[in-house]
C-alpha positions as CSV (number, residue, x, y, z in Angstrom):
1,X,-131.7,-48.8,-65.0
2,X,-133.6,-48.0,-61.8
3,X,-132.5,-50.0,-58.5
4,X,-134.7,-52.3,-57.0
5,X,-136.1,-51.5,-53.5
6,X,-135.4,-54.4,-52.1
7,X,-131.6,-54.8,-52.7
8,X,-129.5,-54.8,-50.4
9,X,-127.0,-51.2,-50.4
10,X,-126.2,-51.3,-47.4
11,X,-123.8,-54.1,-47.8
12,X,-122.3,-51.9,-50.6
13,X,-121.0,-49.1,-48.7
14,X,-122.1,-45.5,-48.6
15,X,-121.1,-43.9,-52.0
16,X,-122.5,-47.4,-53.9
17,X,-126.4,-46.6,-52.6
18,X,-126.3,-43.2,-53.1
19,X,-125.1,-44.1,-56.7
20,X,-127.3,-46.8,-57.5
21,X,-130.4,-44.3,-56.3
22,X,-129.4,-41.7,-58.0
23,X,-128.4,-43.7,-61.5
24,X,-126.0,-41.1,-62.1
25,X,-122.2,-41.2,-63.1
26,X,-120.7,-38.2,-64.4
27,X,-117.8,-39.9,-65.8
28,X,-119.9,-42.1,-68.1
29,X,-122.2,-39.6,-69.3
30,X,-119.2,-37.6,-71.1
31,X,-116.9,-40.3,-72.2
32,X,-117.7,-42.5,-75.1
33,X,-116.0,-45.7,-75.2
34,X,-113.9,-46.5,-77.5
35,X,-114.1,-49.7,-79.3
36,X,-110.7,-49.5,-81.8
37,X,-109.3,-50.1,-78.0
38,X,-112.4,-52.8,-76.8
39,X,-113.4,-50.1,-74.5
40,X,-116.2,-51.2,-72.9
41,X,-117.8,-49.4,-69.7
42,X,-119.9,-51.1,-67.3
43,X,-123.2,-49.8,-66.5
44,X,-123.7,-47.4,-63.7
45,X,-124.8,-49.5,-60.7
46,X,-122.1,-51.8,-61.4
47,X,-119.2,-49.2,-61.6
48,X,-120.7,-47.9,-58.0
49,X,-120.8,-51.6,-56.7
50,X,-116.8,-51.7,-57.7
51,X,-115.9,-48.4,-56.1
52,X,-117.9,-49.4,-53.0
53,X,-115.3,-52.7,-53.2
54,X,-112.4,-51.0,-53.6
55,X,-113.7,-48.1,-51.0
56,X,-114.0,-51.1,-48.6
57,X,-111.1,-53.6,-49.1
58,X,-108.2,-51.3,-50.4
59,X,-106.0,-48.5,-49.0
60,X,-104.3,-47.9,-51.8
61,X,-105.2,-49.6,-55.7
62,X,-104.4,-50.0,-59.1
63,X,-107.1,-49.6,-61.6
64,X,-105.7,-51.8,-65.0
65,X,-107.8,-51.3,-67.7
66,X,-110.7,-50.0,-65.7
67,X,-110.5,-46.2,-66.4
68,X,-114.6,-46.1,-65.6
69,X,-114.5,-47.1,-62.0
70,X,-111.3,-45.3,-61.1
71,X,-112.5,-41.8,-62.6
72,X,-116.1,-42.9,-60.9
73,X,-114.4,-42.7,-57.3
74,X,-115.1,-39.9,-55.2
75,X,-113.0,-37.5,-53.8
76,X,-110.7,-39.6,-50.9
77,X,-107.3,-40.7,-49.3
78,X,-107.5,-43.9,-51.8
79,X,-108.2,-41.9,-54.6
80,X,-105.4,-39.4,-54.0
81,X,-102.9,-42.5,-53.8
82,X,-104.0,-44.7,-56.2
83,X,-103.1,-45.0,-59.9
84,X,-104.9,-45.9,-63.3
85,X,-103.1,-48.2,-65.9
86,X,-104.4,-47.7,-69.5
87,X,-103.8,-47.4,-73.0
88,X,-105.9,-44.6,-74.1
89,X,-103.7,-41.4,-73.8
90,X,-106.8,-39.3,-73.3
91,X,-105.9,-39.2,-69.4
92,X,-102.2,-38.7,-70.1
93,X,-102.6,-35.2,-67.7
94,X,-104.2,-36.8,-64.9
95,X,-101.3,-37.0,-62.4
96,X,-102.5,-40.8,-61.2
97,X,-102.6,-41.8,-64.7
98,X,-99.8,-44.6,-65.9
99,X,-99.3,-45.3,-69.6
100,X,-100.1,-49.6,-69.9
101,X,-100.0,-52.0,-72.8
102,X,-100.2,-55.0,-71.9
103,X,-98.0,-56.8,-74.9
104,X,-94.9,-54.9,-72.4
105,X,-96.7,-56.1,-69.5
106,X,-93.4,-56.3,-67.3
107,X,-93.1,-52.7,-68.1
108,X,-94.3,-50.9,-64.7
109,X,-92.3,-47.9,-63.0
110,X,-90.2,-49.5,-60.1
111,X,-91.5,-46.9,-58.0
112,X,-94.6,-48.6,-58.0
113,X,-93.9,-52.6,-57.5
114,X,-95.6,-54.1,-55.1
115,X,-97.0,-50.7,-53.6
116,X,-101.3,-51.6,-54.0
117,X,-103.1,-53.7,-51.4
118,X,-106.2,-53.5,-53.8
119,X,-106.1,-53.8,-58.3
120,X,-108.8,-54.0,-60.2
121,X,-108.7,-55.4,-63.8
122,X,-110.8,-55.9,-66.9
123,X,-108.8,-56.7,-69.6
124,X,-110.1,-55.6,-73.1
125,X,-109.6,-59.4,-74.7
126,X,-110.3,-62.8,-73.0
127,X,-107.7,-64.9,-74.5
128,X,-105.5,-67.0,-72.6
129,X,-102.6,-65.1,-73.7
130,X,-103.8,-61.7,-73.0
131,X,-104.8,-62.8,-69.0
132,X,-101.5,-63.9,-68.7
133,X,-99.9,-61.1,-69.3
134,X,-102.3,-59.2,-67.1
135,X,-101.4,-61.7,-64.3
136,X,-97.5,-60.8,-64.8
137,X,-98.5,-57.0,-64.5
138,X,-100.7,-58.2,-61.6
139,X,-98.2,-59.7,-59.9
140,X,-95.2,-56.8,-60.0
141,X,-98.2,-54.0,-58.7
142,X,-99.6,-56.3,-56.0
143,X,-98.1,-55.7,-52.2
144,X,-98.2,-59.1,-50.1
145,X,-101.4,-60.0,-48.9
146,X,-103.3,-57.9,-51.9
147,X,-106.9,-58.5,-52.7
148,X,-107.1,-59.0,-57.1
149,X,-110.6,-58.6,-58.7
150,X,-110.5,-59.2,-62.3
151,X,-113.7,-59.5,-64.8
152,X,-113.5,-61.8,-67.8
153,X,-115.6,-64.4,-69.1
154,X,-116.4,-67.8,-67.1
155,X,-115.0,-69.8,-69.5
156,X,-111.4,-68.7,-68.1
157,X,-112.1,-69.9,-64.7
158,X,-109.2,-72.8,-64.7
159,X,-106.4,-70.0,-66.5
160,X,-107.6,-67.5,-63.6
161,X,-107.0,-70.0,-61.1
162,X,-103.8,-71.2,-62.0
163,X,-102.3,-67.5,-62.5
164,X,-103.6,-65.8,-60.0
165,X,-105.7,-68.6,-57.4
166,X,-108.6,-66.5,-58.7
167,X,-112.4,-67.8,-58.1
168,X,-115.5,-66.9,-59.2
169,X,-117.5,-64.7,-57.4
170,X,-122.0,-64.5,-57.6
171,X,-121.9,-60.7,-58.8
172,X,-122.1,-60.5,-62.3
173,X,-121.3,-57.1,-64.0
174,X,-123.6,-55.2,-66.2
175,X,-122.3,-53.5,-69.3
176,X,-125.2,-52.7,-71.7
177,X,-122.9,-52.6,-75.1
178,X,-120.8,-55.8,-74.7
179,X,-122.3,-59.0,-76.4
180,X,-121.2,-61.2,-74.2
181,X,-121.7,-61.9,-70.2
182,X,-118.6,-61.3,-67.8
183,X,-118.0,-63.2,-64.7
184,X,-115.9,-61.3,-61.4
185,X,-113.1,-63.4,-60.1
186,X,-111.0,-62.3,-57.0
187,X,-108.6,-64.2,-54.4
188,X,-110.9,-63.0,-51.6
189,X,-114.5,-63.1,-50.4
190,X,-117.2,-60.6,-50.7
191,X,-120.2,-59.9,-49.0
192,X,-121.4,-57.9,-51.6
193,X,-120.1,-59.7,-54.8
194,X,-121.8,-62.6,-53.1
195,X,-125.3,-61.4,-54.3
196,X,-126.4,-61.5,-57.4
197,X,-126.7,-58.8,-59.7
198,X,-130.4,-56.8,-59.7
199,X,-130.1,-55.6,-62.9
200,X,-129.2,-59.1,-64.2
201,X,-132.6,-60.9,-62.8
């Protein structure tokens, strides 16, 4: 993927153009996904586009199920404070790292209810049942007045809505080995996820 020249990265914060100039993600060149987990990683300018969004609407954030864009972050105060939620035990010795399944989805430290303005979530299946346990885990590690973005297909729009008051958003993410199109939902607006995608057009 090369970036177009006539995108807009300035809306996208900093650390975002840099990324999407320089095409390069450190994280995703040395960790294969893993697909006995549905572990799908989106392409580099998209994971820069997300830490740009969390960079710019969170203080502190739960990454669920989104291992790529939280090891993608740079080196900052929300990075030092925030905490990834996954399966895969490969991260087990990563001090932010917190062990999630989502079929024990009310199963999140007390220590950390209610303690992220910001969580970011891509859950590995898109069935009804699967989204709403995501939304009950959603719901214990979101503070009052927390920003949710949450990829899935567009099909779930009504579910998302009714669990979370989640709406679609323009952005569409890129991730070059999954066979099916995602959509971004979130319970705020975007400047950025209000464009479309360049590598998408």
């Amino acid at each position: 993927m090369h970036a177009r020249s006539d995108y807009p990265f300035h809306r996208l914060g900093l650390h975002a153009a840099s990324f999407l100039m320089s095409d390069s993600n450190v994280f995703l060149t040395n960790t294969c996904e893993n697909a006995t987990l549905n572990q799908y990683w989106y392409s580099p300018a998209t994971v820069a586009v997300l830490v740009a969004e969390v960079l710019q609407h969170g203080t502190r954030a739960a990454f669920v199920s989104t291992p790529s864009v939280f090891f993608s972050l740079p080196p900052c105060a929300l990075k030092d404070c925030s905490r990834v939620f996954d399966i895969d035990p490969q991260w087990k010795g990563n001090a932010a790292f917190t062990a999630y399944d989502f079929r024990a989805p009310l199963a999140v430290p007390k220590e950390l209810l209610h303690s992220f303005d910001f969580v970011l979530i891509d859950p590995p299946f898109i069935t009804s049942e699967v989204l709403q346990a995501y939304a009950s885990t959603t719901r214990l590690l979101l503070a009052p007045g927390g920003k949710v973005l949450l990829s899935t297909v567009a099909e779930n729009a009504p579910l998302l809505l009714e669990l979370l008051s989640l709406t679609p958003l323009h952005f569409l993410p890129a991730c070059p080995t999954l066979v099916y199109q995602f959509t971004l939902f979130s319970n705020y607006q975007s400047d950025a996820l209000g464009l479309p995608n360049p590598e998408l057009q």
